[in-house]
C-alpha positions in Angstrom: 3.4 -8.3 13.1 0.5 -10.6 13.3 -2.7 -9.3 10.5 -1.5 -8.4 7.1 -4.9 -6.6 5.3 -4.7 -7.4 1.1 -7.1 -5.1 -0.9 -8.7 -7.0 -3.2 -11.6 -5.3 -5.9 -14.0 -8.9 -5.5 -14.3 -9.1 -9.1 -10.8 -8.8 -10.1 -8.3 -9.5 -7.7 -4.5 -9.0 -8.7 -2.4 -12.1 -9.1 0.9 -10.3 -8.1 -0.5 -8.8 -4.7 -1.5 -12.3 -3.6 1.9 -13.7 -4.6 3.5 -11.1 -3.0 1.5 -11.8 -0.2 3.3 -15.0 0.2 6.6 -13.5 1.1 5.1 -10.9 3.5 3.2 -14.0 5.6 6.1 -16.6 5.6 8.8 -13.4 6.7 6.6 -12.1 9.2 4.7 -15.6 10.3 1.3 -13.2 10.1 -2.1 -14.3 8.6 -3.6 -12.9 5.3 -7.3 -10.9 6.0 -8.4 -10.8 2.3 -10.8 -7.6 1.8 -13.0 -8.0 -0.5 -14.5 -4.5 -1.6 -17.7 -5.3 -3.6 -18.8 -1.5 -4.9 -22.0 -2.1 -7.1 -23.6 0.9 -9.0 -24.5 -0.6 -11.9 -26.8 -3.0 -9.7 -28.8 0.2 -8.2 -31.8 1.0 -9.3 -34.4 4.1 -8.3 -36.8 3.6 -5.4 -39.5 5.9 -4.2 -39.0 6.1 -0.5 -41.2 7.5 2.0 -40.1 9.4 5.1 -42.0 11.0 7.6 -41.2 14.3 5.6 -42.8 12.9 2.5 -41.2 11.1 -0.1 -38.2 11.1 -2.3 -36.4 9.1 -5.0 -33.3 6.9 -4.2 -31.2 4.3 -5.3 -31.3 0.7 -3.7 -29.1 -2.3 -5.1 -31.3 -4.3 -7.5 -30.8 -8.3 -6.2 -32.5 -9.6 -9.0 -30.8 -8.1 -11.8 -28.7 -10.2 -14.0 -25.6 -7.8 -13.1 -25.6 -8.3 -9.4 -26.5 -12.1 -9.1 -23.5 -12.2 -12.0 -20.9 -10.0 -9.9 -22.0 -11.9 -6.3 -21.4 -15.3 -8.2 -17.6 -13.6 -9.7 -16.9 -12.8 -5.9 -18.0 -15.9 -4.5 -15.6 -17.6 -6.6 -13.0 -15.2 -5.9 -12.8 -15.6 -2.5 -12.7 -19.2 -2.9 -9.6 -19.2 -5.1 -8.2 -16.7 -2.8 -8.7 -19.4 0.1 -7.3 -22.2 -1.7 -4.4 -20.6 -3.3 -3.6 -19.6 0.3 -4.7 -22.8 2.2 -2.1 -24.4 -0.6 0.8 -22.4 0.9 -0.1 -23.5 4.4 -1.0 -19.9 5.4 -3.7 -18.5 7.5 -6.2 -16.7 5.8 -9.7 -14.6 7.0 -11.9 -13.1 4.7 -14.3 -9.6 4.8 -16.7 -8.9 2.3 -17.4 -4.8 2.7 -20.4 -3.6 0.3 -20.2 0.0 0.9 -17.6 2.8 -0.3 -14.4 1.0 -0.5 -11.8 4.1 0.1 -14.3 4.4 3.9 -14.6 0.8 3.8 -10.9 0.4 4.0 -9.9 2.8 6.4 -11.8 1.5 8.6 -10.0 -2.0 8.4 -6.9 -0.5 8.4 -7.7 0.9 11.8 -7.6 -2.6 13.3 -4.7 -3.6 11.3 -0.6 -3.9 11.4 0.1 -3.2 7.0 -2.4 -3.0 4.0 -1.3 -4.4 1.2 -2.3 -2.5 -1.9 -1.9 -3.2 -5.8 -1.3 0.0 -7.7 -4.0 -1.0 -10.8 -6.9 -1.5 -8.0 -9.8 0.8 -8.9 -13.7 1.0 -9.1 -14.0 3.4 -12.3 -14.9 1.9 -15.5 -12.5 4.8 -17.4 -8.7 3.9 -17.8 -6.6 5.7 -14.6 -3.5 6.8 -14.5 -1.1 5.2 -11.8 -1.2 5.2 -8.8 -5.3 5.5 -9.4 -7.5 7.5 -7.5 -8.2 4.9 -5.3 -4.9 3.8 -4.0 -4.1 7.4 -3.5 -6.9 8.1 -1.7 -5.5 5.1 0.8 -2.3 6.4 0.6 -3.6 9.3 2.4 -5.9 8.0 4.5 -5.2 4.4 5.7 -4.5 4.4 9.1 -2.1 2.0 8.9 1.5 1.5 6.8 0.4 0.3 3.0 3.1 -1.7 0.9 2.3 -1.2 -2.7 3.0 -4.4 -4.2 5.3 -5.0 -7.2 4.8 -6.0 -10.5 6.9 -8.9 -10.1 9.6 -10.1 -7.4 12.9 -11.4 -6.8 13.4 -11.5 -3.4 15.4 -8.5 -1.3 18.7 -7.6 -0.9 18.8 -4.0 0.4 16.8 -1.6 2.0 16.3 1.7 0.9 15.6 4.4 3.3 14.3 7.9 2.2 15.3 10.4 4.6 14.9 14.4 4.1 15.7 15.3 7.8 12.3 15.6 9.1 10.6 13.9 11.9 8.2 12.4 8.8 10.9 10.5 7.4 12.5 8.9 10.5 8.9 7.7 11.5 8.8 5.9 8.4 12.2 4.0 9.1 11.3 2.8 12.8 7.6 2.1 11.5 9.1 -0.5 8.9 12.3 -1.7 11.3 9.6 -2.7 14.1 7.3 -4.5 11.0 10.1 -6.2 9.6 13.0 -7.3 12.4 13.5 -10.3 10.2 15.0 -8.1 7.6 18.1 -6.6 10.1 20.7 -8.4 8.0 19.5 -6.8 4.8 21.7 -3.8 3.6 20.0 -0.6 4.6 20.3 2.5 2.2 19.9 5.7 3.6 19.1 8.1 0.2 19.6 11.9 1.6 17.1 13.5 -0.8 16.8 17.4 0.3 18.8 20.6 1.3 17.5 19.9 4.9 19.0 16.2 5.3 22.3 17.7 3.7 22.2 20.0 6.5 21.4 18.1 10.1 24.8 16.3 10.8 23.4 16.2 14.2 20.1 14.2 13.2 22.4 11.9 10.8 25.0 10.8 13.8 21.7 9.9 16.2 19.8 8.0 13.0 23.2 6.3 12.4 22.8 5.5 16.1 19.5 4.0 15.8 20.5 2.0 12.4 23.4 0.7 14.2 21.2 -1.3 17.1 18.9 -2.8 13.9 20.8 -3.5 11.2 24.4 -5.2 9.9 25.4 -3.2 7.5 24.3 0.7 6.6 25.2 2.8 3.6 24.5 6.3 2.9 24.6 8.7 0.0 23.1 11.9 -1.4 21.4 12.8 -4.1 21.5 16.0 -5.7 19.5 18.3 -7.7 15.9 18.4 -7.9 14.6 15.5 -5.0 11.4 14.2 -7.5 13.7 13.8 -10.7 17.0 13.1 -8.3 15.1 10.1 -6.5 13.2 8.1 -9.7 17.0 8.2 -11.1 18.1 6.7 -8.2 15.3 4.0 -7.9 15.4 3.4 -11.4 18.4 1.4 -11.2 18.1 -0.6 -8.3 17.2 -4.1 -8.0 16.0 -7.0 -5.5 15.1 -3.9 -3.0 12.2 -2.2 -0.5 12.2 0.7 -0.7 10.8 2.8 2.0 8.9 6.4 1.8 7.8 8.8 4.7 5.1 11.3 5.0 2.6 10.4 1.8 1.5 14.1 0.5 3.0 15.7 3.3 6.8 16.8 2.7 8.9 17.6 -0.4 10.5 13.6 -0.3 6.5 12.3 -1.1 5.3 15.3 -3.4 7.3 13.3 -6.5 5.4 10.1 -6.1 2.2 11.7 -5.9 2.3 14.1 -9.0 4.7 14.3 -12.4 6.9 10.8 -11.5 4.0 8.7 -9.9 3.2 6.8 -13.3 6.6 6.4 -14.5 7.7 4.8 -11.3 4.8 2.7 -10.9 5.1 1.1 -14.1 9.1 1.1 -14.2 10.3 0.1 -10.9 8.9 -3.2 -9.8 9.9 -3.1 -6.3 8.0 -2.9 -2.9 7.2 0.3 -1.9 6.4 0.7 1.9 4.6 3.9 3.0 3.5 5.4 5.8 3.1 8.9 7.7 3.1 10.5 11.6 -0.4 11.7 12.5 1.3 14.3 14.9 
């Protein structure tokens, strides 16, 4: 892995994420690209514009305001803490500014990159959100690249945890984060069966076994039962120093939980890493 993307809302950017950043550049000897998203409406102002169709009204960023020459100072500071506080732990870093839309912005960075790294508060609404905001889950969906949503705080790692519900989803997600991270081989790696379908394929299980065997030292497995949302965050709940690893983002029955009833309360209770990703195919 060589270019790490970290999120960053230019007037606010998350102290946790760029710590975490830290870790993710000295495991993986990649650089930092800081995005700085800079959405402005409350420096937009109505125009009248004419068109060879005639004229209409629309809405043009206002650089004289007190509000935008405030905010563009904010970032500009921003982005030169962000280069220091990097520059001071002797990694790389490159910086984007994007002015537009920051969920079209972003994608379109992740398209060029190897992992987002995303904090779960990040959002452009002035109204309190719920975690993980509309924002992040937009990426979630979209980014076209593996996002790690960072943790509130962090310990180091001592296990891996794997979801895996039997489908080819799930198994994507594993390789995706075993090629990322070969530095983390002599972790423990968890598999959590979560599903009627993974209790079924014994096949599947002996050739993932397989595949675990040729990446990592030592590899654990165990089933959950009962309800896979309620099943899973119990699970989670408990565990500590881990990365835990999810498959398919609003695709399969393994993902649903994070998105809709448990999203908030493991958010805001389990301050791990959470790596996600999801097969185009």
């Amino acid at each position: 892995m060589e270019k790490i993307l970290i999120a960053l809302d230019g007037g606010s950017p998350g102290k946790d994420t760029l710590s975490f950043g830290i870790y993710l550049s000295r495991l993986t000897h990649s650089a930092i690209t800081g995005i700085f998203l800079e959405n402005q409406p409350e420096a937009e102002r109505p125009v009248v514009k004419n068109l060879y169709d005639g004229t209409y009204l629309g809405w043009e960023v206002d650089e004289n305001s007190p509000e935008w020459q405030a905010k563009m100072e904010k970032i500009t500071r921003n982005i030169d803490q962000f280069r220091t506080y990097y520059n001071n732990h002797d990694i790389v870093t490159r910086v984007h500014r994007d002015e537009g839309m920051p969920v079209k912005e972003l994608v379109t960075e992740t398209r060029y990159a190897d992992l987002l790294l995303l904090d779960p508060e990040t959002s452009f609404r002035d109204e309190f959100e719920k975690l993980p905001t509309s924002f992040v889950e937009e990426m979630l969906t979209q980014a076209e690249c593996p996002v790690i949503i960072a943790p509130a705080s962090f310990l180091g790692i001592e296990e891996i945890v794997f979801t895996w519900d039997g489908s080819q989803s799930a198994v994507f997600a594993i390789k995706q984060f075993t090629y990322l991270f070969p530095q983390l081989k002599d972790k423990k790696a968890i598999i959590v069966q979560a599903g009627e379908a993974a209790e079924r394929n014994y096949a599947d299980k002996e050739k993932l076994q397989e595949w675990l065997e040729a990446h990592y030292v030592q590899i654990n497995w165990e089933q959950l039962t009962g309800e896979v949302g309620t099943a899973l965050f119990g699970y989670l709940l408990n565990k500590k120093k881990v990365f835990i690893v999810l498959g398919a983002y609003g695709r399969s029955q393994v993902s649903r939980f994070f998105r809709h009833s448990h999203a908030e309360k493991i958010l805001k209770t389990i301050t791990q890493p959470i790596f996600i990703t999801h097969s185009r195919i």
